[in-house]
TISE-121381 format. One record per residue (C-alpha): residue in three letters; x, y, z. Coordinates in steps of 0.5 Angstrom, whole numbers, plus 500, padded with zeros to 3 digits. Example, Ala and Ser with C-alpha at 12.3 -4.5 7.8 and 13.67 -1.06 7.14 Angstrom:
   miro     X     Y     Z
    Ala   525   491   516
    Ser   527   498   514
END
This chain:
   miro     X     Y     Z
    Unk   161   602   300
    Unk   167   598   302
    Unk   165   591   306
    Unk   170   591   313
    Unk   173   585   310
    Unk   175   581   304
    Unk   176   575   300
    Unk   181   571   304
    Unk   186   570   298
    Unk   183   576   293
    Unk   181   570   289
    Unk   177   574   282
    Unk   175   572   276
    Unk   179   568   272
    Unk   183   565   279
    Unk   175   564   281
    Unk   174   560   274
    Unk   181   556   275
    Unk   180   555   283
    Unk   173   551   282
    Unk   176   547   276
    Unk   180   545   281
    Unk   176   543   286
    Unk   172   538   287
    Unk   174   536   280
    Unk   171   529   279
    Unk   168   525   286
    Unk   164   518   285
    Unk   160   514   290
    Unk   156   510   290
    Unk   155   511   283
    Unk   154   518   283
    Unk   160   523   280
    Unk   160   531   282
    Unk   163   534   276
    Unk   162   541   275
    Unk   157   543   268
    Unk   159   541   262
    Unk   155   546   256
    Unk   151   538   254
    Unk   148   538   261
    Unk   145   545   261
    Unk   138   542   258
    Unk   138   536   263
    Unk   140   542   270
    Unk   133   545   267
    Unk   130   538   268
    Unk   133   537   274
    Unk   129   544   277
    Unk   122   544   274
    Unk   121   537   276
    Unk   125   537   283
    Unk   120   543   284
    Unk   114   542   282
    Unk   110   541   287
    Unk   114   545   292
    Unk   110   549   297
    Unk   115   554   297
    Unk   117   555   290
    Unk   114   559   284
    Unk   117   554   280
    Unk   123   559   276
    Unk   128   555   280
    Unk   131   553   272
    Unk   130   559   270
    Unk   135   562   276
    Unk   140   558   273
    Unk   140   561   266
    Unk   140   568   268
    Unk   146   566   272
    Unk   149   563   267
    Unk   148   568   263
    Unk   151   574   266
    Unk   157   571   268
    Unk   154   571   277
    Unk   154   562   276
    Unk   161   562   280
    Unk   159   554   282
    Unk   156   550   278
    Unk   156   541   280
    Unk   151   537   277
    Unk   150   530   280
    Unk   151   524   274
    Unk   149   518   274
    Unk   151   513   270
    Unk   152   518   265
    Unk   145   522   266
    Unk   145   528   270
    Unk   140   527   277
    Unk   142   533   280
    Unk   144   540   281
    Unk   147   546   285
    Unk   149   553   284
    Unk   153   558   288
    Unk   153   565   286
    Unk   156   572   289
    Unk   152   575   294
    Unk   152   582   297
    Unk   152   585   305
    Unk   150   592   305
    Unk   151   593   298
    Unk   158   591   298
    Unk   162   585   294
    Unk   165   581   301
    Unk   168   574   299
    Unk   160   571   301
    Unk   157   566   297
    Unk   149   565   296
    Unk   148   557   295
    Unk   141   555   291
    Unk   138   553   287
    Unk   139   546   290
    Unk   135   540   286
    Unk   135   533   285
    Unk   130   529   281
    Unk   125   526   286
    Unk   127   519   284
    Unk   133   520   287
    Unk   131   524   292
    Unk   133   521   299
    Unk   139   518   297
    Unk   145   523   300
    Unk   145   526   293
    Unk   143   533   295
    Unk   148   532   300
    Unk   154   531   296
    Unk   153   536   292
    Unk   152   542   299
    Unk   158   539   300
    Unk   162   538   294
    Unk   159   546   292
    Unk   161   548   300
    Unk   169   545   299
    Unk   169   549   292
    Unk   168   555   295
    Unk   172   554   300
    Unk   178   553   295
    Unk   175   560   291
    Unk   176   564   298
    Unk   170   565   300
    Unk   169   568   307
    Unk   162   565   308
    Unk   156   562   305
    Unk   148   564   306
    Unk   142   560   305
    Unk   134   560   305
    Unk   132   554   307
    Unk   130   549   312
    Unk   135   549   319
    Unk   134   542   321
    Unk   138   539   314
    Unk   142   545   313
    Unk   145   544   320
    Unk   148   538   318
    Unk   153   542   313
    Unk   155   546   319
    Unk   150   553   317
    Unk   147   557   323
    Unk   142   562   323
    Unk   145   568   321
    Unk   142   573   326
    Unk   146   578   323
    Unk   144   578   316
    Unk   138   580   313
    Unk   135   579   307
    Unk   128   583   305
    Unk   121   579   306
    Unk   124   573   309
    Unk   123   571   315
    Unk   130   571   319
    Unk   129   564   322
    Unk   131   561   315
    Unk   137   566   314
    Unk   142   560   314
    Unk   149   562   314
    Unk   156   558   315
    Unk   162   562   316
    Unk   169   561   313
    Unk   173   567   315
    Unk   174   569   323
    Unk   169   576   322
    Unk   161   575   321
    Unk   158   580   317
    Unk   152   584   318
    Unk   147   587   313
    Unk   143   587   308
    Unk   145   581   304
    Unk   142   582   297
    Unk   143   576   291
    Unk   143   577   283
    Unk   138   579   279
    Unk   136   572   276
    Unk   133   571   283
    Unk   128   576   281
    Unk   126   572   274
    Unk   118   572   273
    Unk   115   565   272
END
């Protein structure tokens, strides 16, 4: 089955490697660089998730675990981490996702996570925008999101009435476009979302 339209620049693989190492590269403010993962941040981003979700209402707490199972198969397209002063406060992962089964150039961003003592302070937001920037140079046509529309509105993200995920309400499916066509379906992630606590 063949999405109606595609990457904008025909960017995979390695091109899709390269692109992210290019952008954003190294940003520091306020203190705080978005750098992309290192392998000796891989303990500190699981850190970063179990903490930043481990009184959340909506969460099953498998957030590290998605980040692993990403990791792992090759599908974590975009991975920044927030250091501060040498210590990683903060996370961002950005994966493929699919419209009625077909690969269009769509990124899923999540999971998200800062560490709650660092929460409220613009890193969350540094690191959507940072992450939004180095897909947008990978040639993605669009990102989609569950998540609150008050925060995510910011960044540019619409509910994306065209788009449908199983058992979510509508109201989160949050989509930002980067191409002049939207796409309609199904959208379906990877399997690491799937992950059993």
């Amino acid at each position: 089955m063949r999405c109606s339209w595609r990457c904008a620049n025909g960017a995979s693989g390695p091109a899709l490697s390269a692109a992210c190492n290019q952008s954003p590269g190294i940003q520091k403010e306020y203190g705080v660089i978005i750098r992309n993962e290192e392998l000796r941040d891989i303990e500190a981003i699981r850190t970063v998730h179990v903490e930043a979700f481990a009184s959340h209402p909506y969460s099953r707490q498998t957030e590290h675990l998605i980040v692993d199972g990403l990791r792992e198969a090759g599908a974590l397209s975009v991975s920044l981490v927030a250091d501060m002063e040498g210590q990683v406060v903060g996370h961002i992962a950005f994966s493929p996702a699919l419209v009625g089964g077909a690969e269009c150039g769509l990124y899923i961003l999540g999971p998200v996570g800062v560490l709650p003592p660092f929460q409220r302070r613009g890193v969350g937001s540094r690191l959507v925008r940072d992450g939004l920037e180095a897909i947008r140079a990978m040639g993605a046509t669009g990102c989609v999101l569950v998540g609150d529309p008050a925060f995510y509105r910011h960044f540019g993200f619409v509910q994306a009435a065209p788009l449908t995920m199983e058992g979510v309400p509508p109201e989160v499916v949050l989509y930002l476009p980067m191409a002049d066509t939207m796409p309609r379906g199904a959208v379906t992630h990877h399997s690491a979302f799937h992950v059993e606590p």
